[in-house]
N, C-alpha and C positions, 0 to 999 in steps of 0.2 A: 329542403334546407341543405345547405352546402356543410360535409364533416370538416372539424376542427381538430387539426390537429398540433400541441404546442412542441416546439424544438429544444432543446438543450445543448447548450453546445458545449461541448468538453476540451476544444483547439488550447486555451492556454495554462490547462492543469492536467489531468488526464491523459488528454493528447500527446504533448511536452512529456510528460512523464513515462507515457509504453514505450514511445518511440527517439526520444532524444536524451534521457537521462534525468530530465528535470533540469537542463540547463541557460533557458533561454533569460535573458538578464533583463531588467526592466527596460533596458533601450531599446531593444526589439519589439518589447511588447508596447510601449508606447506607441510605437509606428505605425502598430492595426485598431489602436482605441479609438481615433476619431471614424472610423469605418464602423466600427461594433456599433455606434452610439446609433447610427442608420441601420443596422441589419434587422432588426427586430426580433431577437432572438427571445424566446420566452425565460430562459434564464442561461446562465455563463456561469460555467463551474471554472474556477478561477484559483482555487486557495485550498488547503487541507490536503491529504493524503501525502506526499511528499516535497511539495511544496516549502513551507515554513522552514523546515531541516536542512534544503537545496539550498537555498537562498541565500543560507547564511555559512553553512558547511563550504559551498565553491565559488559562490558569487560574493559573498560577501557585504549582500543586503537585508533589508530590514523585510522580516513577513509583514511587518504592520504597514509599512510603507507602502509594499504592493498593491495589498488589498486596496487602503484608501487610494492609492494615485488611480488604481482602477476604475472605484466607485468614482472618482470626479472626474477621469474623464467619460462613462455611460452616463453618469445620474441614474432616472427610473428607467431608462429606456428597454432594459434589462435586470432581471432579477438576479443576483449578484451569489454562487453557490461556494459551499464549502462543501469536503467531507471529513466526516471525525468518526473514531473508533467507538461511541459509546463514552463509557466509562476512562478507556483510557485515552481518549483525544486522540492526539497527532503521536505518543510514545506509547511505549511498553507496559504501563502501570500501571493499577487502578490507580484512581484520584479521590481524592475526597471532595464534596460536594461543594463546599467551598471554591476550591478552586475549578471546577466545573462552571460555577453558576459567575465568576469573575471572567472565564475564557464566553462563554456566551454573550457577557453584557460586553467585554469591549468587542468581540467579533462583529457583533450587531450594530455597535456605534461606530464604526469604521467603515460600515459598508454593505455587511452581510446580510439577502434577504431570507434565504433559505438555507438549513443545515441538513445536510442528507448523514443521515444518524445510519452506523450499525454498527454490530457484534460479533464479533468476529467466530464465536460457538452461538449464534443466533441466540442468546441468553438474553430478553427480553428485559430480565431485569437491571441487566448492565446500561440500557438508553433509557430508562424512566426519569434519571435526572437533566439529562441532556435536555430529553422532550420537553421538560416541565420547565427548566430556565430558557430554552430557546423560545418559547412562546411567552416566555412573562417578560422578555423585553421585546416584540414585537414581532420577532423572525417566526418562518415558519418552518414545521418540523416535516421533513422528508425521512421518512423511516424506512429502512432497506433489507431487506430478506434475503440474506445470502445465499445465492442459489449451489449445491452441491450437486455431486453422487456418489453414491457408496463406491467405495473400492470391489474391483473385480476378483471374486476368487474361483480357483479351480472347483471341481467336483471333488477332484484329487487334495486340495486345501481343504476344502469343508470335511470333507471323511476325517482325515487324520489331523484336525483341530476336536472332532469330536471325542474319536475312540481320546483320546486326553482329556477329556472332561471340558474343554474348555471351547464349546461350538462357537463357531463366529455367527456373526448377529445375520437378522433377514435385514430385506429393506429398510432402512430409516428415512430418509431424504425424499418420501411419497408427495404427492400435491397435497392432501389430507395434510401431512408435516406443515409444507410451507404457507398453506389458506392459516392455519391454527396461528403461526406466527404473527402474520401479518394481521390477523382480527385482536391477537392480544396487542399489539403496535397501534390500530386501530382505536381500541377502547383506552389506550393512556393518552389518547391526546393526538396522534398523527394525521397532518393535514394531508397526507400523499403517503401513497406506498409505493418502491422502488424496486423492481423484482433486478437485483444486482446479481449478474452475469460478468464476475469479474473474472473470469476462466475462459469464456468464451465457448462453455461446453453444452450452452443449451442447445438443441436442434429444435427447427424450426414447429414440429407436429406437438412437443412439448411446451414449448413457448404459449402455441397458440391454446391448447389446454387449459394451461394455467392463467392465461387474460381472459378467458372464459368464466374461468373459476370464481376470479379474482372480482370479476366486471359484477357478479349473479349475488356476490357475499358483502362484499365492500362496499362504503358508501360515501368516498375517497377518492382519487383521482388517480391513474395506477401509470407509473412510467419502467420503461423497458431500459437497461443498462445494460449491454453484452461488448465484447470484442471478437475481432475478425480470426486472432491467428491460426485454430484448428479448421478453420473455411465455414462457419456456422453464421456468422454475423450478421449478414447481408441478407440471407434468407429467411433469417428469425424476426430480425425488427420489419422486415416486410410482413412475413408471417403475423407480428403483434399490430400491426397498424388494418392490417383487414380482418385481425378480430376484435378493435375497439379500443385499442387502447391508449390514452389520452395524452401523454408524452413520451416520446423515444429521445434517446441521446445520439450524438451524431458528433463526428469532425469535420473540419474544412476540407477540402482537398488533396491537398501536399501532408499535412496531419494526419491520413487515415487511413482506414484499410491495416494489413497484416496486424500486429498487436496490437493495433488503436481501434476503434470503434469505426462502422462503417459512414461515408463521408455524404454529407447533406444534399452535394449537388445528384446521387444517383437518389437519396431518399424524395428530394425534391422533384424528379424526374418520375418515381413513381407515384406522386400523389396528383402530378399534373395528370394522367393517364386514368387517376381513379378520383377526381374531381375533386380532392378535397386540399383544403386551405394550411397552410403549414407555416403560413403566418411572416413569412423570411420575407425578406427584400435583398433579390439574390444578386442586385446590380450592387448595395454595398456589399456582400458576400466576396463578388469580383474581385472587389477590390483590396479583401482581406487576403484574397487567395494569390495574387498575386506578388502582394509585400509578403507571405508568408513562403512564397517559393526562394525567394531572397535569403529569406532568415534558414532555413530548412540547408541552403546552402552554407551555409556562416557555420553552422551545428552538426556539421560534417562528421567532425572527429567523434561524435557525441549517435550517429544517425545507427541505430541498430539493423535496419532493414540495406540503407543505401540503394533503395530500387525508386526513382523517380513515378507517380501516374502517367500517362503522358496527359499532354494541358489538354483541358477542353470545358468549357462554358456551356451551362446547358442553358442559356437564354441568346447564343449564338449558332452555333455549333452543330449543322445537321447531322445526325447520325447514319450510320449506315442501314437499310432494309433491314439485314437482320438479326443488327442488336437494336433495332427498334421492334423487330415483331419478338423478339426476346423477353422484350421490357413486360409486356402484353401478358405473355405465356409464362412467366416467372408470376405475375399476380392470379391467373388463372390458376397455378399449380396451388400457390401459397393455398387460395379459396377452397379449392378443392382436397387440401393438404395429401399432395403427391410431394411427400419429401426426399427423397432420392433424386425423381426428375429436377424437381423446384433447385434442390442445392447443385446439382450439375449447368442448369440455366443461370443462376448467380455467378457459379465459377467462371462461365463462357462471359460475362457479361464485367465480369474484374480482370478475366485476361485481354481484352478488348484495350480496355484502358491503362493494362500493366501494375495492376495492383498486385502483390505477392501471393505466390500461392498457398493452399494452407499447408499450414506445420503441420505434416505427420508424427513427426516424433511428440509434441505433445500434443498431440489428437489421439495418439495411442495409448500415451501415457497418464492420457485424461488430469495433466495439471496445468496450472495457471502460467501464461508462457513467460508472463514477467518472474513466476518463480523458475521456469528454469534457468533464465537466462540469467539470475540471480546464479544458479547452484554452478552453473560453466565460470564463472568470471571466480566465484570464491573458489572454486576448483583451480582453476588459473593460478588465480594468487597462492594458493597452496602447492602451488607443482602438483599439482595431483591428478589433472584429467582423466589418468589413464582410471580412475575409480567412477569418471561420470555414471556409466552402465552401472555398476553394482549399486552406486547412491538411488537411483530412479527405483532400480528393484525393490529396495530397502522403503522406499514412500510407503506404502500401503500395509506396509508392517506396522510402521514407527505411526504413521497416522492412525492404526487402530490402536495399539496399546497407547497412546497417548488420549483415548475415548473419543474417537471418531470425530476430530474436529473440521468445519469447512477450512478450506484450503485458502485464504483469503487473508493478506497483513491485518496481525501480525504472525497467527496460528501458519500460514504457509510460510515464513521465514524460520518459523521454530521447528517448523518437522523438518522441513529441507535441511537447514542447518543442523540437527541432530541426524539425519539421513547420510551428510556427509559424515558428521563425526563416526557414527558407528560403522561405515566402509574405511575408514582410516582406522579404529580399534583393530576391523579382522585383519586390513593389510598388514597392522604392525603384530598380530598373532594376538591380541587381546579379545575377551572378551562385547559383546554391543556392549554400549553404555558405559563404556568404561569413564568416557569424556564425557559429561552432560552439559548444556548451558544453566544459566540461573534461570533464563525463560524456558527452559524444559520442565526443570524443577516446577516451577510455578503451576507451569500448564496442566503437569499430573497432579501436583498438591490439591489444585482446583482453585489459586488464586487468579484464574482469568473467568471463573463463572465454570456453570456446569455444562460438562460437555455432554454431546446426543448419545453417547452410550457410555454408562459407569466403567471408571478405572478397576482394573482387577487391584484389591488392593494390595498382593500381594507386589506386584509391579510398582505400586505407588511407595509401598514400604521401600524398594529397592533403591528408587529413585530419589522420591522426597522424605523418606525416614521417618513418614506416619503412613499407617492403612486407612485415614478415614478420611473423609474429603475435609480439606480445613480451605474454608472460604477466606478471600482476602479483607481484614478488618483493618478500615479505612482509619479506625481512630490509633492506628501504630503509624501513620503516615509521619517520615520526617521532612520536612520543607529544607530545600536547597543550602545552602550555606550564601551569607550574601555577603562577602566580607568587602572590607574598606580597601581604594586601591589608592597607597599614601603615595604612588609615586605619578599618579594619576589628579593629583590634585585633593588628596581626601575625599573624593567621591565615593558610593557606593557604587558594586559592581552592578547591581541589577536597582533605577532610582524612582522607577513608576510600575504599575501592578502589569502593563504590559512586557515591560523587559522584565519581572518577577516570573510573569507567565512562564514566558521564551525559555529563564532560569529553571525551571520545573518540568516544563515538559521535556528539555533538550540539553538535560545540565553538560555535558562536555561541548558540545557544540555553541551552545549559547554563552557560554563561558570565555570561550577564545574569542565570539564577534564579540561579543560585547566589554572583552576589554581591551580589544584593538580598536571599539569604537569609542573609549573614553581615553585612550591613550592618545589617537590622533586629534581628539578635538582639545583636551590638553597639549598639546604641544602647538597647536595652532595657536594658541592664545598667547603663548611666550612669543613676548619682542624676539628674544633671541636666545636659538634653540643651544644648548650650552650638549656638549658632549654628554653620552649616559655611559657614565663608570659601568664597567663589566664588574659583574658580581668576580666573587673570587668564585673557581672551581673546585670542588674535592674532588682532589684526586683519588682515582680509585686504585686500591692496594691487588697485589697480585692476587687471585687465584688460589689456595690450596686447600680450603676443604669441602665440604659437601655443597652441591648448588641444586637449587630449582630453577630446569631453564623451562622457556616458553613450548608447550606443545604443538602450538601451528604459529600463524604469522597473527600480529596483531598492533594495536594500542592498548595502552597501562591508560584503564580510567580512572584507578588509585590505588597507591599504596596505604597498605593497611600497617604494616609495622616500622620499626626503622633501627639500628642498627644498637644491640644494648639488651635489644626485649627477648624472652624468655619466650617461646610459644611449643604449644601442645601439637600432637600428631593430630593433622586434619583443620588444625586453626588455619581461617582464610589469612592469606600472606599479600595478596592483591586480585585487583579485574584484573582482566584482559579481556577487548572485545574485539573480536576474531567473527567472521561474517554476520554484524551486525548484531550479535548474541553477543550477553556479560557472561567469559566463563570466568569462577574463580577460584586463583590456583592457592590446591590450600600445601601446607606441610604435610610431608610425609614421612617425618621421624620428628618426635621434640627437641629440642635444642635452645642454643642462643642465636641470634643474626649477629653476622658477623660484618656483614655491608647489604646494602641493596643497588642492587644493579643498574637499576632504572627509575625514572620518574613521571609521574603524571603527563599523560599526553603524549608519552614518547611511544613512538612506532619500533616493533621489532620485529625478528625474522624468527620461522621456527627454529628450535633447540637453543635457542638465545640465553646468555644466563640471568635471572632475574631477582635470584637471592643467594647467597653463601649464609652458608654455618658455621659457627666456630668451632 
């Protein structure tokens, strides 16, 4: 009997998002759907993870639009994926079940066949609602085990963490850890288990371990998710396909390799060698690979890698002797798990085709490369680079006393992001922590779930001003504001439970599409468009007593007071969200407002003024 193996292709969401920013606009993608609809892909992960946010944050379109123009032009031909956090979906917050169980039924009626569900502290209990509405309206539940590993410490760290009383922990992040996960993910309901290698940090003799494990315990169908950029990718999902395991994820060609997941046409190349079926039709593949070399061009400014594959078709294309006896000796190592040799023959085998080579700095650094290229860009924007190095040092600090979370959005935006803040404290002579975000806060309070090793509570008192864990209760949830836009025709800003969604899960971003989207289709309706009076401006008064300016560069997601009010030492005064984290800046003496300096939405620079006192 010939092995079956099913494909996932991750080219228009995942792919788009390591490697191009999440910018590709539905006319591009248009271009490769009547190709998709012939590839035979067993499902296209298409939507979720940054996606929704992109869309409508740069491009200026609708997530629900996509999905469905998607699903009509595949049909079944393809299973149709999303990814979501669990609990908190596509944003930062827990949710309440309600609106969980609304974001499932319309995902599914639009398109979606499969939800690949996780947690970002693997807290089991954060996807039990996900699991339970994605299956009560038909889709099926992909549940995902976020693959980690502990931070490395010295001899010299461990000793003198101890003589202080305070040892750092042994292993957590064992196979024992992650089978136990994946069998409680199992027993709620999980049609599929996704062993998520969203770091890229699994190696190949560990991979194959744990499909071992997985394949002897489970009674599931187990798929392999990893990326290329520490140089592990290529060797591991070989590695998982010769020891059984039943879906791997993969990108097109021009989409793959370095931060993206490794690309279909070499995984294809190895299953033709090892006889087994992978289900593709690689002559439409061509043809995606082709118009996607195009777009790949177009997304230039957008292209993080800039290193071209060079072209080649593996249904034309003779190889050389010996990266063909390569191909051979790379599945022999895999079998015989020779990991050393095996990932030195993968490398030879991506330099061949000019795939990039891997990142050492985060192979050394053992983080997720989309978080660091995150931590260089918000570094950037802060003038700061010269702090990169101390910020990476600072990881494995800030990730432990925040109780050892996986490194995985949205927990790798918030250590990173606190990783920078507190290398800015010591630059400026401050204590760490001086700057905290509101999603730091959270994270130690314990309103994202329980993390794999208890907060000290003394640290939690520091931060979030209790020592005990206080879980997040869903029944203080405030629903968005949805107010009427009178210059818009009296509409409401958000008029169907889908743009309510959008309003909830993305309130500043969905806020501006969605009332540039009812502004323009009002003004289309007018015979004729009459001039819009400028508001009047207030002017603002000079300068002269005390100010709260901004501490790095950001946007005002709201003000909190306004000019007249009376507030106490420490009352929040407004957000500001500064690398993707709400900080909020509170008073630091009581007083009165004498003016506020800014408004909703508006972008500032650091030391900016953002409040006067009278």
């Amino acid at each position: 009997m010939v092995q079956k193996l099913f494909i996932r292709d991750l080219t228009l969401r995942d792919g788009q998002q390591s490697s191009f920013a999440t910018r590709m606009k539905q006319s591009q993608i248009d271009r490769v759907l009547p190709y998709y609809k012939d590839a035979g892909f067993y499902a296209m992960e298409v939507w979720g993870g940054a996606v929704p946010d992109s869309v409508m944050r740069y491009l200026n379109e609708s997530p629900w639009d996509r999905l469905e123009k998607i699903k009509a032009a595949v049909g079944d031909a393809s299973k149709l994926t999303a990814l979501s956090r669990g609990r908190n979906l596509f944003g930062y917050s827990p949710y309440t079940d309600e609106i969980i169980e609304g974001f499932c039924r319309n995902s599914i009626a639009s398109g979606l066949g499969i939800m690949r569900i996780f947690d970002a502290l693997n807290d089991v209990d954060n996807v039990k609602s996900t699991i339970k509405y994605v299956k009560k309206f038909g889709g099926i539940a992909d549940c995902a085990v976020c693959y980690t590993i502990d931070p490395h410490f010295t001899t010299m760290e461990r000793l003198k963490a101890f003589l202080k009383g305070k040892p750092l922990p042994k292993a957590v992040f064992t196979d024992a850890y992650f089978l136990d996960k994946a069998k409680q993910m199992e027993a709620l309901g999980a049609d599929m288990i996704t062993i998520k290698d969203m770091s890229g940090l699994i190696p190949p003799k560990r991979v194959a371990g744990l499909i071992r494990l997985f394949k002897k315990n489970l009674h599931v169908p187990i798929d392999f998710h990893t990326h290329c950029t520490p140089g592990y990718g290529l060797a591991s999902v070989l590695s998982a396909i010769v020891n059984g395991v039943d879906i791997v994820d993969t990108n097109i060609w021009y989409f793959a390799g370095g931060p993206a997941a490794p690309a279909i046409e070499l995984i294809y190349l190895f299953c033709q060698k090892m006889q087994i079926d992978c289900g593709v039709q690689m002559e439409a593949v061509a043809k995606i690979r082709e118009e996607l070399k195009s777009i790949r061009k177009e997304l230039e400014p957008f292209d993080a890698v800039k290193q071209f594959p060079n072209a080649f078709d593996p249904l034309k294309d003779k190889l050389p002797a010996e990266i063909d006896q390569a191909l051979d000796r790379a599945i022999a190592l895999a079998k015989s798990e020779q990991e050393e040799e095996l990932l030195a023959v993968c490398h030879k085998i991506e330099q061949y085709f000019n795939f990039p080579k891997p990142n050492e700095l985060v192979k050394n650094a053992e983080i997720p490369g989309g978080m660091y290229t995150n931590m260089v860009a918000q570094l950037k924007q802060l003038k700061a680079e010269d702090i990169l190095e101390k910020a990476m040092t600072l990881i494995p600090t800030v990730r432990l006393a925040a109780g050892l979370p996986p490194l995985v959005t949205p927990t790798s935006q918030i250590v990173g992001a606190q990783a920078v803040n507190c290398a800015l404290d010591q630059r400026a002579g401050k204590a760490m922590y001086t700057n905290v975000s509101n999603q730091f806060v959270n994270l130690v309070k314990g309103e994202y779930g329980k993390t794999p090793v208890p907060v000290d509570p003394e640290f939690r008192l520091k931060i979030a001003g209790v020592r005990e864990e206080t879980p997040y209760d869903t029944s203080r949830y405030q629903m968005q504001p949805n107010p009427v836009l009178e210059d818009c025709g009296g509409v409401k800003l958000a008029e169907n439970e889908k743009e309510l969604l959008l309003l909830e899960l993305f309130p500043l971003v969905a806020k501006t599409f969605l009332t540039n989207l009812k502004k323009e289709r009002y003004q289309a309706t007018q015979a004729v468009k009459q001039p819009e009076e400028a508001a009047p401006v207030a002017k603002k008064q000079p300068i002269t007593g005390h100010v709260i300016a901004a501490p790095m560069p950001g946007r005002v997601l709201s003000v909190k007071v306004k000019p007249g009010d009376t507030v106490k030492r420490n009352q929040e005064l407004l957000v500001l969200e500064a690398m993707k984290m709400e900080n909020s800046i509170m008073a630091d003496k009581p007083g009165v407002i004498k003016q506020v300096l800014v408004g909703d939405g508006e972008s500032v620079g650091a030391d900016a003024p953002l409040v006067e006192f009278e």
